[in-house]
NUMARRO-915676 format. One record per residue (C-alpha): residue number from 0; residue in three letters; x, y, z. Coordinates in steps of 0.1 Angstrom, whole numbers, padded with zeros to 4 digits. Layout:
! residues N
ATOM   i  aa     u     v     w
ATOM NUM ALA     X     Y     Z
...
//
This chain:
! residues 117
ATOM   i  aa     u     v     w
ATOM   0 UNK  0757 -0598  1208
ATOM   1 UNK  0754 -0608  1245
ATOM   2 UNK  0756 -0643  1237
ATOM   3 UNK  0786 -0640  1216
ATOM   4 UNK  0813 -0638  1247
ATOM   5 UNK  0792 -0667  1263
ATOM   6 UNK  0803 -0689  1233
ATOM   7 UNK  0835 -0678  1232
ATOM   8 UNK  0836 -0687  1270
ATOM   9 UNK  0826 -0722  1261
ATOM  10 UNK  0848 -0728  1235
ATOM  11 UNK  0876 -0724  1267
ATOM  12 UNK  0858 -0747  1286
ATOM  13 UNK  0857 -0714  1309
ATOM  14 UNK  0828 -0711  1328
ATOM  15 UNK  0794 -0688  1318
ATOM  16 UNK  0780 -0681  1350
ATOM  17 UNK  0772 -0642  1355
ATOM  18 UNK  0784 -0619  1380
ATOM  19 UNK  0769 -0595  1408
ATOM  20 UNK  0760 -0570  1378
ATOM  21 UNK  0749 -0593  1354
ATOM  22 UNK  0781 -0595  1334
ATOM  23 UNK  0797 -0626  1330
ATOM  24 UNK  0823 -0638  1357
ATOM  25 UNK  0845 -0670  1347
ATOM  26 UNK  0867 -0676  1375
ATOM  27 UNK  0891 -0690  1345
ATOM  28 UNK  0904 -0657  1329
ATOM  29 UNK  0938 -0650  1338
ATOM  30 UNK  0941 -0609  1335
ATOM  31 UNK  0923 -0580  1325
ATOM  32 UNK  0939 -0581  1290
ATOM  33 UNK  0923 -0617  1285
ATOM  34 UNK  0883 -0603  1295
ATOM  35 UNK  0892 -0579  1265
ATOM  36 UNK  0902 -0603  1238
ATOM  37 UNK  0872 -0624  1249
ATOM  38 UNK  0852 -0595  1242
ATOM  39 UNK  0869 -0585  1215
ATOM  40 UNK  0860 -0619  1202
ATOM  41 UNK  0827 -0619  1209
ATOM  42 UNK  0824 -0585  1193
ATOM  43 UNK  0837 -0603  1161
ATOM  44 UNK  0822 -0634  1160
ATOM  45 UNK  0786 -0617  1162
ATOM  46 UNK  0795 -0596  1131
ATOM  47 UNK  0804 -0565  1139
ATOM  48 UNK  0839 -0543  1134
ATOM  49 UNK  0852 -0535  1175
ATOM  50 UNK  0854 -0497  1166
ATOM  51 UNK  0833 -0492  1138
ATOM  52 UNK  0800 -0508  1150
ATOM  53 UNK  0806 -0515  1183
ATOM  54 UNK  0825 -0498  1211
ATOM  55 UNK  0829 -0509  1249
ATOM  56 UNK  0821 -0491  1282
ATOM  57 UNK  0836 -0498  1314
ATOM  58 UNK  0828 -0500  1349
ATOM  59 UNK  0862 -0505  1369
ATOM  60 UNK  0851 -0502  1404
ATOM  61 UNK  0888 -0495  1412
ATOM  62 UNK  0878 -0488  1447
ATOM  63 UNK  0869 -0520  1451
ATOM  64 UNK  0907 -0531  1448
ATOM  65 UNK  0928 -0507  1463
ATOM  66 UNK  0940 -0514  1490
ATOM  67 UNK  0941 -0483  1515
ATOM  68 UNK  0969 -0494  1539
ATOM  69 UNK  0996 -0500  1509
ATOM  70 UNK  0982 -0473  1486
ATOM  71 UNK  0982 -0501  1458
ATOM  72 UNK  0958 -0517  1430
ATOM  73 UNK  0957 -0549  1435
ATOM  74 UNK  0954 -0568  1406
ATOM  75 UNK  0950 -0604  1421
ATOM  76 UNK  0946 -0629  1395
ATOM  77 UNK  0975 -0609  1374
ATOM  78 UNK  0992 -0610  1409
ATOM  79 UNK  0996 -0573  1403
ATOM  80 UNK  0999 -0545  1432
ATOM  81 UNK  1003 -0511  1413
ATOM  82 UNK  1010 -0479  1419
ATOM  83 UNK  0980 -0450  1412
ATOM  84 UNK  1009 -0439  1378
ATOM  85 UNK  1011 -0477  1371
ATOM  86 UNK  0977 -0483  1374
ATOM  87 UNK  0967 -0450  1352
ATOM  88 UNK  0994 -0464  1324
ATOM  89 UNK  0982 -0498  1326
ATOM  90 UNK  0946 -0483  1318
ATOM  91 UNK  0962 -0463  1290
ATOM  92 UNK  0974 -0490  1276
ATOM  93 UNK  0937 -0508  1276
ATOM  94 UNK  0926 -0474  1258
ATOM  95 UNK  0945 -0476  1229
ATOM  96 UNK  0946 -0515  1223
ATOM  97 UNK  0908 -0516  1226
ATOM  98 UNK  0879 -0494  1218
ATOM  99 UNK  0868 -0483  1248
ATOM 100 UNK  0844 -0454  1249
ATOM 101 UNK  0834 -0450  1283
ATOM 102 UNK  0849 -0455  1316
ATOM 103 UNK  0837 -0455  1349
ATOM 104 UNK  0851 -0455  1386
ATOM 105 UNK  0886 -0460  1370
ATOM 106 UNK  0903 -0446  1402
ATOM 107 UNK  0901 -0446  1446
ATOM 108 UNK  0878 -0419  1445
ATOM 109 UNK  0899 -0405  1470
ATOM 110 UNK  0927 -0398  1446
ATOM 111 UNK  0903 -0385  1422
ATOM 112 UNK  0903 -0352  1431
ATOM 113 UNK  0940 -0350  1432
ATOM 114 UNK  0946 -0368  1397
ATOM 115 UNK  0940 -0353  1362
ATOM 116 UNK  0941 -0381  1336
//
């Protein structure tokens, strides 16, 4: 299944290289929503049924793009800044498009404690 994305990568002329985690980092996408579809794709052209036989987990790392001084989520190749309601809707929105299982560091773990999804 791994390979599947890669192709579909490819086939965009996107690049394959892999990120900090292993995961594959193309500098090409142009939003969230696209790494999903790709997946999605990927998911499909190796066979399986997204939902039925396969199912995605997440690792957001939100903290990693929220920025402290304006109390935003900066979304930078969406050219995004969002509030913490925005960005909670936004991620609902993923949820129910996509079958995503599993989520992980989806928030400033600062907010966290404050927030109830």
């Amino acid at each position: 299944m791994h390979l599947k994305p890669r192709d579909v990568l490819k086939a965009k002329g996107y690049s394959t290289g892999v990120g900090f985690e292993g995961a594959y980092a193309p500098k090409e996408i142009q939003s969230n929503k696209e790494a999903f579809d790709i997946i999605m794709e990927g998911i499909t052209k190796a066979g399986y049924k997204p939902g039925e036989d396969f199912e995605i987990a997440i690792d957001v790392a939100a903290s990693e793009f929220y920025n402290k001084d304006t109390s935003r989520y900066e979304l930078k190749s969406e050219d995004k800044a969002l509030s913490t309601e925005e960005w909670i809707e936004l991620q609902k929105d993923w949820y129910s498009q996509y079958p995503i299982f599993s989520i992980g560091a989806n928030l400033q773990m600062t907010l966290v404690l404050n927030i109830r999804l």
